[in-house]
PAKEKE-937411 format. One line per field, with one value per residue (C-alpha): residue in three letters; residue number from 1; x, y, z. Coordinates in steps of 0.5 Angstrom, whole numbers. Layout:
res	c(ALA	...)
n	c(NUM	...)
east	c(X	...)
north	c(Y	...)
up	c(Z	...)
***
This chain:
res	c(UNK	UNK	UNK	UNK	UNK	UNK	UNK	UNK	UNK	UNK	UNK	UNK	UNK	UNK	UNK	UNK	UNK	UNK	UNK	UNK	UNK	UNK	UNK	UNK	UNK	UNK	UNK	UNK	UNK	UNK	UNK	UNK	UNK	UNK	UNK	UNK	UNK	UNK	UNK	UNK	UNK	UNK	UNK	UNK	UNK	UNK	UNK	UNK	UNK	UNK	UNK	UNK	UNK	UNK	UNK	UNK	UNK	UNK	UNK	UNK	UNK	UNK	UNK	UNK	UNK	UNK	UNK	UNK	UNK	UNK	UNK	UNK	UNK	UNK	UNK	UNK	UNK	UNK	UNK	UNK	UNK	UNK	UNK	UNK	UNK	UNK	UNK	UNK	UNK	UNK	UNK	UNK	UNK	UNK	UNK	UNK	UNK	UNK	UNK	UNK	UNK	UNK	UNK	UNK	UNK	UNK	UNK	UNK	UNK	UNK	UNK	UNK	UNK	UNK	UNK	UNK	UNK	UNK	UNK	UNK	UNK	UNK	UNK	UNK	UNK	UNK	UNK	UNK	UNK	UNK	UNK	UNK	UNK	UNK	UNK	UNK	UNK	UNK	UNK	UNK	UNK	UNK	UNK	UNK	UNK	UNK	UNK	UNK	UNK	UNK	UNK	UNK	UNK	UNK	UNK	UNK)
n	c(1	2	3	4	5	6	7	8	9	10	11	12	13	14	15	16	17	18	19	20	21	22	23	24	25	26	27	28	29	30	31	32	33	34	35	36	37	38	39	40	41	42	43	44	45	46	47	48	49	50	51	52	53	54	55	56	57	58	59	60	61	62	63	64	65	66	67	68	69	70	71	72	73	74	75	76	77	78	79	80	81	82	83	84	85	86	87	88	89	90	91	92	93	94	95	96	97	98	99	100	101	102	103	104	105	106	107	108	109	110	111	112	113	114	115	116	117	118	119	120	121	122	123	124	125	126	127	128	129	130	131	132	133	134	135	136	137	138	139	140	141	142	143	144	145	146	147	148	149	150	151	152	153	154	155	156)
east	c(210	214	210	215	215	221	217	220	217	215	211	205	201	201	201	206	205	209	211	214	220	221	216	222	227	230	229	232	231	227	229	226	219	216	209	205	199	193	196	190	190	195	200	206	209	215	222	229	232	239	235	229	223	220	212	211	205	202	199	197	193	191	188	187	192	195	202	207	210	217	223	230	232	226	227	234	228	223	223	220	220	220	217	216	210	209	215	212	217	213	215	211	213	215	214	220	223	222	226	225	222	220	213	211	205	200	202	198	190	185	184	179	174	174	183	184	180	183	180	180	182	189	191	193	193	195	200	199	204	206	204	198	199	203	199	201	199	198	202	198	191	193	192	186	189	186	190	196	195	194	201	205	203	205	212	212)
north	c(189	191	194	200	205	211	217	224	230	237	242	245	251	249	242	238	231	226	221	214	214	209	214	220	220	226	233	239	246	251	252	255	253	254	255	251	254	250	246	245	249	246	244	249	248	244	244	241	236	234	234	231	235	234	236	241	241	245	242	249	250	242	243	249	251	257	258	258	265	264	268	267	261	257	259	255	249	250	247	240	233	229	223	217	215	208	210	217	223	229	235	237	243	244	250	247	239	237	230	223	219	212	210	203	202	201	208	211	212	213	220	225	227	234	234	243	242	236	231	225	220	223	220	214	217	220	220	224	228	233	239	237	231	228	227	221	222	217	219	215	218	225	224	219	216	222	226	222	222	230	231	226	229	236	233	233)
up	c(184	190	198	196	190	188	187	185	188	186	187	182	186	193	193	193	187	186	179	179	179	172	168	170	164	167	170	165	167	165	157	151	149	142	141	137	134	135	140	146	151	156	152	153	146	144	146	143	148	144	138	141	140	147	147	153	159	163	169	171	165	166	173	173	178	180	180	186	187	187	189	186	189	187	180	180	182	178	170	166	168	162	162	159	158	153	150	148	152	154	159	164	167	175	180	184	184	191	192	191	196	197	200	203	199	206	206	199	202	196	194	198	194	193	192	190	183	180	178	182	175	175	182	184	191	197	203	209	211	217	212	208	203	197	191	187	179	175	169	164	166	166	158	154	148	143	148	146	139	139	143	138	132	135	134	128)
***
């Protein structure tokens, strides 16, 4: 394991939160979602990725988040972040992309207790910024495995 990490970064509500980079596959804009009936609460739907069915989250709904009040111009930013995880791709939707940073490893202090609603369990940690703080998510335990198992089926 390398001192630094490569994170993309982007805004959900007012806080910024980052994922390693070597989870991210790409970052697609905002698209047409399907609902699936019976899908949990937190999941968006589907959509068709060059005929990949990508499974959509709403981290908002997850964490109990309120949305960013975007203009025009942060629309052009906002869309899904697809993600790898364990070889299973999954979108999250992104209020705004931010940029990727690359943070030293002394920098990552452990979450604060009470992070805006989320539970500590999702993040790997933190690093202070000049504006509050960059909220490190750890992608897979954002999901237990029945979780995973659920959103796989989805994609039938």
């Amino acid at each position: 394991m390398t001192d630094s990490n490569q994170l993309v970064t982007f805004q959900l509500g007012q806080e910024l939160y980052g994922v390693n980079i070597m989870d991210v596959k790409e970052i697609v804009r905002v698209q047409g979602i399907r609902a699936i009936p019976n899908a949990p609460a937190y999941v968006e739907g589907i959509f068709n990725l060059r005929s990949e069915i990508i499974p959509i989250i709403n981290l908002h709904k997850r964490f109990h988040l309120k949305k960013l009040f975007t203009s025009e111009e942060d629309e052009l930013l906002s869309g899904f972040i697809i993600l790898d995880i364990d070889g299973m791709k999954l979108g999250i939707i992104i209020d705004r992309i931010s940029r990727v940073v690359t943070i030293e490893r002394e920098q990552i202090q452990p979450p604060p207790q009470m992070l805006s609603g989320i539970g500590a369990e999702y993040i790997q940690g933190v690093v202070r910024q000049e504006h509050g703080y960059l909220i490190i998510l750890n992608i897979r335990d954002l999901f237990n495995p029945k979780e995973l198992q659920k959103i796989a089926e989805l994609r039938r």
